[in-house]
Short mmCIF file of the C-alpha atoms (twelve columns), coordinates in Angstrom:
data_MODEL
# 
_entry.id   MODEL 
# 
loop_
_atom_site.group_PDB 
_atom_site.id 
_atom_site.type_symbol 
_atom_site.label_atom_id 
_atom_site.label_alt_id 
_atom_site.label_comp_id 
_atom_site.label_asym_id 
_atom_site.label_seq_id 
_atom_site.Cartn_x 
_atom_site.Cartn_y 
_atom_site.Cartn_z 
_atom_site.pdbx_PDB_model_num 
ATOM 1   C CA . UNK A 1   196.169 16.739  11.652  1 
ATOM 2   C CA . UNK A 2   193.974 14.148  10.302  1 
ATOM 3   C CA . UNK A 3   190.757 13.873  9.047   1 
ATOM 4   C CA . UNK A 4   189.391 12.660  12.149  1 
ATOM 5   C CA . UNK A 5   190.516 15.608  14.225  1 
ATOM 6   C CA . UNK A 6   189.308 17.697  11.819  1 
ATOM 7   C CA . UNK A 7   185.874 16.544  11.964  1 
ATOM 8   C CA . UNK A 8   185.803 16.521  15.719  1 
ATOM 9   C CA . UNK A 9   186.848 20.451  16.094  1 
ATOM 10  C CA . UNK A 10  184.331 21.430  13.694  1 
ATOM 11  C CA . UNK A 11  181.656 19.223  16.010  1 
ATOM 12  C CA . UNK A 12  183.210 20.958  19.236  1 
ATOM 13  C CA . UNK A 13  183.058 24.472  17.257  1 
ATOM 14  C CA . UNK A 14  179.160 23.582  15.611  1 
ATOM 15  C CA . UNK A 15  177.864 22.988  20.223  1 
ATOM 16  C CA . UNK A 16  179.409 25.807  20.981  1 
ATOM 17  C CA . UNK A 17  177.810 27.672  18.382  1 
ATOM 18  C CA . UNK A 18  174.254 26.083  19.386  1 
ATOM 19  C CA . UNK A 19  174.913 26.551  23.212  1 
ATOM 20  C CA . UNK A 20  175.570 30.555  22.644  1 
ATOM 21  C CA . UNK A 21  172.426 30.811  20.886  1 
ATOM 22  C CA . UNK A 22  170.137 29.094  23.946  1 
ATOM 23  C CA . UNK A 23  171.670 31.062  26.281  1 
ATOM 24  C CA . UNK A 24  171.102 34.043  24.133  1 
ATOM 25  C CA . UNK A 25  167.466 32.939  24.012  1 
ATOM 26  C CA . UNK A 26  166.999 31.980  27.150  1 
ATOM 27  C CA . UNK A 27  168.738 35.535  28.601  1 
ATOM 28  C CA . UNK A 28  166.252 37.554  26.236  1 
ATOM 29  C CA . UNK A 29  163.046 35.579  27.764  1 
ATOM 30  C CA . UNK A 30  164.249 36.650  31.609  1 
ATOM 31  C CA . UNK A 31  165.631 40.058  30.507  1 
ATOM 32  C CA . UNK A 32  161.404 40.378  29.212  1 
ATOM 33  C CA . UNK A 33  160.200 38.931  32.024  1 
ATOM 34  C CA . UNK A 34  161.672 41.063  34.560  1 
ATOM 35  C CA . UNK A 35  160.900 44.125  32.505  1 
ATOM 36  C CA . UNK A 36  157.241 43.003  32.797  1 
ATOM 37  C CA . UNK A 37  155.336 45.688  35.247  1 
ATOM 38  C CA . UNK A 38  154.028 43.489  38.652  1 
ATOM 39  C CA . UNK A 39  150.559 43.183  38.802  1 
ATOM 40  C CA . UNK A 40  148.509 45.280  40.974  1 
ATOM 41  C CA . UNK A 41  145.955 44.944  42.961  1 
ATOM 42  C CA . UNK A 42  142.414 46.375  42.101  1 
ATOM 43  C CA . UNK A 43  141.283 49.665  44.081  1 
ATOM 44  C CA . UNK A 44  139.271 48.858  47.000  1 
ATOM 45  C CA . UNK A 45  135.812 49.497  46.942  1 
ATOM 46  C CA . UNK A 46  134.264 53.267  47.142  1 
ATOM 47  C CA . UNK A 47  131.762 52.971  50.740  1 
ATOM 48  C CA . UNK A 48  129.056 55.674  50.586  1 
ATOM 49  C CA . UNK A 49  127.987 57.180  53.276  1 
ATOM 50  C CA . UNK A 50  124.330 56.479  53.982  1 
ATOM 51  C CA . UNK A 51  121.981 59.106  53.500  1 
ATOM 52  C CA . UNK A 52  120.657 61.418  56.320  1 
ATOM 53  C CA . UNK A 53  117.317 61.217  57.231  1 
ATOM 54  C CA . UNK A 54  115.315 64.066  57.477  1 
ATOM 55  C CA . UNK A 55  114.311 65.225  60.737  1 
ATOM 56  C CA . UNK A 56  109.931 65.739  60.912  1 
ATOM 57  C CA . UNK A 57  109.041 69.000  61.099  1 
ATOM 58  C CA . UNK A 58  107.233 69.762  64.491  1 
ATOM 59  C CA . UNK A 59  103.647 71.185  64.117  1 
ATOM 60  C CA . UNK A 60  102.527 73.299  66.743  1 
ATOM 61  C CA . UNK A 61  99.249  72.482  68.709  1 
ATOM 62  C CA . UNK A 62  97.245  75.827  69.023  1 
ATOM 63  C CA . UNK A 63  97.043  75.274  72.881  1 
ATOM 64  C CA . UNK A 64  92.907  75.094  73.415  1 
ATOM 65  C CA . UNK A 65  91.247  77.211  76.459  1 
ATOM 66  C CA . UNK A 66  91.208  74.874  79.796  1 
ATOM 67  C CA . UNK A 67  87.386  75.984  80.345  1 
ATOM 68  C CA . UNK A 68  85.264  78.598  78.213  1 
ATOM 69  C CA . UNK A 69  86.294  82.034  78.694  1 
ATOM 70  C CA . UNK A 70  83.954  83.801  80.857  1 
ATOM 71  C CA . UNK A 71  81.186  86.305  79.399  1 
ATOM 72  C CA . UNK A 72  82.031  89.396  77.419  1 
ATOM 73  C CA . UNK A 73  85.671  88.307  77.134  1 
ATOM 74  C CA . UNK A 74  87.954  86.124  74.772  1 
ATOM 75  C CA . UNK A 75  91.057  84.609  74.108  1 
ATOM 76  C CA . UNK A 76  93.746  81.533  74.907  1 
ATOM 77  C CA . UNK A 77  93.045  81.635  78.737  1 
ATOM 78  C CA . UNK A 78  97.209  81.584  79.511  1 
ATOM 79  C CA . UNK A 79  98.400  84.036  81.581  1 
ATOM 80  C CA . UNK A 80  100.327 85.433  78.690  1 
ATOM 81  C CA . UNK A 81  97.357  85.579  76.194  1 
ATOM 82  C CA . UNK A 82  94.457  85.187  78.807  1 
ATOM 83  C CA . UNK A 83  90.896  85.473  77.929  1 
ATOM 84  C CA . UNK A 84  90.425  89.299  77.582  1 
ATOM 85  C CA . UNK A 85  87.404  92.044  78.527  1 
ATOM 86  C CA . UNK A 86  86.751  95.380  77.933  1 
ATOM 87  C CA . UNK A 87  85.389  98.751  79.400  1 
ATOM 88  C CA . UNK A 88  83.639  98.285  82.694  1 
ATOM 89  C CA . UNK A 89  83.549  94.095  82.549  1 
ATOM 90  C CA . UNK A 90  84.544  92.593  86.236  1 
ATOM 91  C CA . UNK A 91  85.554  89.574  87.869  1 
ATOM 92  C CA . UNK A 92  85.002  90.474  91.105  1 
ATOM 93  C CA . UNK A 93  83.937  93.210  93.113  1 
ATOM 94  C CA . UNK A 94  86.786  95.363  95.545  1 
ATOM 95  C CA . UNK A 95  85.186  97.856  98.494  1 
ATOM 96  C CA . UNK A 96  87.776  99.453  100.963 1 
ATOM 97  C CA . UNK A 97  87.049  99.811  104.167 1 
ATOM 98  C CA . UNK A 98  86.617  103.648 106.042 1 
ATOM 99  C CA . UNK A 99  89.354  102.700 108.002 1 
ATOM 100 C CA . UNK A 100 93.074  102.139 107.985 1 
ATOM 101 C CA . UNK A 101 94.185  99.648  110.953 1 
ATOM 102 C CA . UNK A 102 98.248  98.572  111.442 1 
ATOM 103 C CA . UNK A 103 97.778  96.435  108.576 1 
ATOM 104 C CA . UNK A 104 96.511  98.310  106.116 1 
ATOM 105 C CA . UNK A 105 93.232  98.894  104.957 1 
ATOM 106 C CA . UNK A 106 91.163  96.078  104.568 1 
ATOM 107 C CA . UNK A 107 88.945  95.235  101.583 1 
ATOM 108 C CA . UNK A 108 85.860  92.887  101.048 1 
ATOM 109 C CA . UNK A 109 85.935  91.028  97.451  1 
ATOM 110 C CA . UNK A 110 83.174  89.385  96.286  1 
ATOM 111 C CA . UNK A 111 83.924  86.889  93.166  1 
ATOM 112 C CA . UNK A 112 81.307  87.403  90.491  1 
ATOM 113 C CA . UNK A 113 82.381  84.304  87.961  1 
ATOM 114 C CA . UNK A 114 80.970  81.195  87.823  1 
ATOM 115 C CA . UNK A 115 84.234  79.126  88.924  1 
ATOM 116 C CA . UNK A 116 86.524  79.463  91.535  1 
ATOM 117 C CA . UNK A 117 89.308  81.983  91.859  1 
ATOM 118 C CA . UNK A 118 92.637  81.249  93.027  1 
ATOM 119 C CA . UNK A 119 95.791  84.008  91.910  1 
ATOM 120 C CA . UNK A 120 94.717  87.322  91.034  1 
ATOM 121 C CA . UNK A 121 96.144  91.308  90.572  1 
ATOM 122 C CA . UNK A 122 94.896  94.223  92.135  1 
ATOM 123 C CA . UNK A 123 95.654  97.415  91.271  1 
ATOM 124 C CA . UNK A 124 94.771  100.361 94.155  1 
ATOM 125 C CA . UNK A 125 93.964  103.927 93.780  1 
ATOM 126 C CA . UNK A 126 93.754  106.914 96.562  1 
ATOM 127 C CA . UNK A 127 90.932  110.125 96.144  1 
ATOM 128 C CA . UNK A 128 91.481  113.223 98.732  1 
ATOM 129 C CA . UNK A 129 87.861  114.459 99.783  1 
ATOM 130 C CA . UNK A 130 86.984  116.262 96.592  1 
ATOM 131 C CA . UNK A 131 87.409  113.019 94.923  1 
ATOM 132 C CA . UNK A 132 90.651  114.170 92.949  1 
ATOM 133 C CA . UNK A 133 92.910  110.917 92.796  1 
ATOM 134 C CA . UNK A 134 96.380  111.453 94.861  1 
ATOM 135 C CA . UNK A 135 100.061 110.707 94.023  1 
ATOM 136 C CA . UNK A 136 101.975 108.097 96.027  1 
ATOM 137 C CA . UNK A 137 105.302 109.086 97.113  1 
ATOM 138 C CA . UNK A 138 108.075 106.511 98.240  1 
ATOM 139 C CA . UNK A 139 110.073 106.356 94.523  1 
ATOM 140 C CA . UNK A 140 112.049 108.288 92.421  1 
ATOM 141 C CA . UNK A 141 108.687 109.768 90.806  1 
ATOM 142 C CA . UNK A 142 105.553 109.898 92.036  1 
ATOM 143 C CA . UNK A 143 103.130 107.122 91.019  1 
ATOM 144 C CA . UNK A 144 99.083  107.131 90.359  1 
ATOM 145 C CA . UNK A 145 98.346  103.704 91.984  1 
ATOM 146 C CA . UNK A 146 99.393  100.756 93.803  1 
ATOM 147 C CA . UNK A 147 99.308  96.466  92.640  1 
ATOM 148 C CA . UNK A 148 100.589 93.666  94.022  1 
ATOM 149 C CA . UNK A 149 99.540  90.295  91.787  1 
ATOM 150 C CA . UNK A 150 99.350  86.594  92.740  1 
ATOM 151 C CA . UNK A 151 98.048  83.942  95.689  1 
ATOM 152 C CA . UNK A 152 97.008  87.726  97.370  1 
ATOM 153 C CA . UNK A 153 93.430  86.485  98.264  1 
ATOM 154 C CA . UNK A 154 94.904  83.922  101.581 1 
ATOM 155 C CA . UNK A 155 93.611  80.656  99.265  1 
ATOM 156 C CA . UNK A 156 90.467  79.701  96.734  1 
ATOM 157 C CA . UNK A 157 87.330  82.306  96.622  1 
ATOM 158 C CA . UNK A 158 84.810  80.033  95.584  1 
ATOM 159 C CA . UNK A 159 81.423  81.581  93.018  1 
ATOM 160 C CA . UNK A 160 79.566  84.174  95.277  1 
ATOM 161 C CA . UNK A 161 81.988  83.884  98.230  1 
ATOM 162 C CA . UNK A 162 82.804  87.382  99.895  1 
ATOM 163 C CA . UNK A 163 85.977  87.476  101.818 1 
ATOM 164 C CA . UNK A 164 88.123  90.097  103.548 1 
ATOM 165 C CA . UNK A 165 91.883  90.713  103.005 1 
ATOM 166 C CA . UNK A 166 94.394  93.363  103.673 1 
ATOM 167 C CA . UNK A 167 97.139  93.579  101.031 1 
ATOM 168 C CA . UNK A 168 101.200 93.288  101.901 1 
ATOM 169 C CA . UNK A 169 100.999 96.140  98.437  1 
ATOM 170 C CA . UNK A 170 98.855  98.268  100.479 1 
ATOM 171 C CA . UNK A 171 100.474 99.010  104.579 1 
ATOM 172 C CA . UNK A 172 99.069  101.594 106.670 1 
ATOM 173 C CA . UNK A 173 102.602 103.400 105.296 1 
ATOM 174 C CA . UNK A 174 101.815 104.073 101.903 1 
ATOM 175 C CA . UNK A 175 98.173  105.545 102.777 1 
ATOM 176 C CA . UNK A 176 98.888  108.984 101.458 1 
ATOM 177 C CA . UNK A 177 97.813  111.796 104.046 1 
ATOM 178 C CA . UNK A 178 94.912  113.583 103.217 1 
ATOM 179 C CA . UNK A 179 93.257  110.204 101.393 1 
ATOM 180 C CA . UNK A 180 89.953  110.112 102.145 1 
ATOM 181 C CA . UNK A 181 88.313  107.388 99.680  1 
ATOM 182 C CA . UNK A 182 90.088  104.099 98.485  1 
ATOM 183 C CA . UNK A 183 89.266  102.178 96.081  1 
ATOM 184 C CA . UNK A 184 90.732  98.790  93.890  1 
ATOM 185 C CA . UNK A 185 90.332  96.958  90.803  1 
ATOM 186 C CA . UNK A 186 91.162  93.366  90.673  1 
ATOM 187 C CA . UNK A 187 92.414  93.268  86.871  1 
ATOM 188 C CA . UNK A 188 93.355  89.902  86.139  1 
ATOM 189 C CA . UNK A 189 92.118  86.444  87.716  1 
ATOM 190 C CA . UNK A 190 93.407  83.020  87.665  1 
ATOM 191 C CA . UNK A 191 90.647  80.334  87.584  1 
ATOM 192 C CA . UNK A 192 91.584  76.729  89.112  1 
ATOM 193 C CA . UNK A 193 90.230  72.987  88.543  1 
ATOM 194 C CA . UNK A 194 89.506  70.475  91.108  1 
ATOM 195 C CA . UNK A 195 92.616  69.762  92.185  1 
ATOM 196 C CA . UNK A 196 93.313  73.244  93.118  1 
ATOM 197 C CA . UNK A 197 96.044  74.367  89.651  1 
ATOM 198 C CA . UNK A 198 95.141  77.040  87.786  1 
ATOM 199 C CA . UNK A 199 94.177  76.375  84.146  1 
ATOM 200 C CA . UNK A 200 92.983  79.783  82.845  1 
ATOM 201 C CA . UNK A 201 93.666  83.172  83.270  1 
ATOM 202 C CA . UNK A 202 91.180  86.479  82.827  1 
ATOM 203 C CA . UNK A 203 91.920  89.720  82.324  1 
ATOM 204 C CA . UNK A 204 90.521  93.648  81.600  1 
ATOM 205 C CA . UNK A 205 93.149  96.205  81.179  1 
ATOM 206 C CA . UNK A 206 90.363  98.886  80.900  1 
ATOM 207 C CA . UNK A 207 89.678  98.841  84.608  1 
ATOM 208 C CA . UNK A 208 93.137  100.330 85.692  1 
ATOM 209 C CA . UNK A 209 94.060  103.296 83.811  1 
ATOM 210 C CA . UNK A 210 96.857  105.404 85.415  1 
ATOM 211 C CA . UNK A 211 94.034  108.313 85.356  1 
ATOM 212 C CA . UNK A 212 90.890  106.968 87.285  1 
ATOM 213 C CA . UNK A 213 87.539  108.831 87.927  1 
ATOM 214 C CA . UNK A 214 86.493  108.246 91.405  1 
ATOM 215 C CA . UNK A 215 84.084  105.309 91.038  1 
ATOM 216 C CA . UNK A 216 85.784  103.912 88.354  1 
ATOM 217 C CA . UNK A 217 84.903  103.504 84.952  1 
ATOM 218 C CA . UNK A 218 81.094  103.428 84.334  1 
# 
């Protein structure tokens, strides 16, 4: 072999040498780049949820009488809480007549207050002729008096009017026998404006006891 063989194999061996060692370079950058975790994307965003607004409490409105409750009584003026009267305070004035027709007997009511009177509640009572008051019969016990409430007067009684009504609570039927004095309280009113609603109520709760004196309370 001669010299210049020689030199060319060790030239052909000193590339191959050099070319090994790029690709060993070159393999070690990609093996380190693929080994390299991917990128990720930032978490979205927390959203809040917007605060609740607090719901205003209500205040209630102390509901104010319609008109001033009459004399000697007090109170809201509803018929739940209506202005209120004791002992022998009245509205209006009840007489029974002597006698008992097919209807009933018939009573004359005078109203006493200053406005007009529209619904009311009358309570009845029955007195044999030594003035002792009478059961009723017709229920499963025996009962002390008779009422029948609301639009009972046939329309409006106006201040001072005087009318005369018989009763669908009171029928010639439930008249016990023997009865020889009736008489009625009218214990609550219901007072109307000018359009003809009621707006305020009255009441006395002393004027119908289930025990009543002949005559009534004095």
């Amino acid at each position: 072999m001669g010299e210049d063989d020689l030199m060319a194999r060790r030239m052909v061996r000193g590339l191959g040498i050099a070319g090994l060692g790029v690709c060993l370079l070159a393999c070690g950058n990609k093996s380190t780049s693929e080994a390299a975790p991917a990128a990720t994307s930032p978490p979205p965003p927390t959203v809040s949820a917007p605060a609740t607004a607090t719901a205003p409490v209500a205040t209630v409105v102390e509901k104010k009488p319609a008109r001033p409750c009459p004399d000697r009584s007090a109170g809201v003026g509803t018929l739940d809480d209506p202005c209120k009267a004791t002992g022998k305070t009245r509205i209006m004035d009840v007489t029974a007549g002597k006698k008992v027709g097919d209807k009933g007997p018939t009573f004359k009511i005078v109203n006493n207050a200053k406005d007009q009177i529209q619904y009311g509640k009358i309570v009845v009572y029955f007195y044999d002729k030594a003035g002792k008051q009478m059961d009723l019969g017709g229920g499963d016990k025996p009962r002390r008096k008779l009422s029948c409430a609301g639009n009972i007067f046939g329309g409006p009684v106006k201040p001072a009017e005087k009318i005369f009504v018989n009763f669908s609570c009171v029928k010639k039927e439930d008249v016990p026998k023997g009865a020889t004095t009736i008489e009625g309280e009218v214990q609550t009113v219901g007072f109307t404006d000018e359009s003809g609603q009621i707006d305020s109520y009255w009441r006395n709760d002393d004027l119908v006891p289930d025990n009543r004196p002949k005559g009534g309370i004095k």
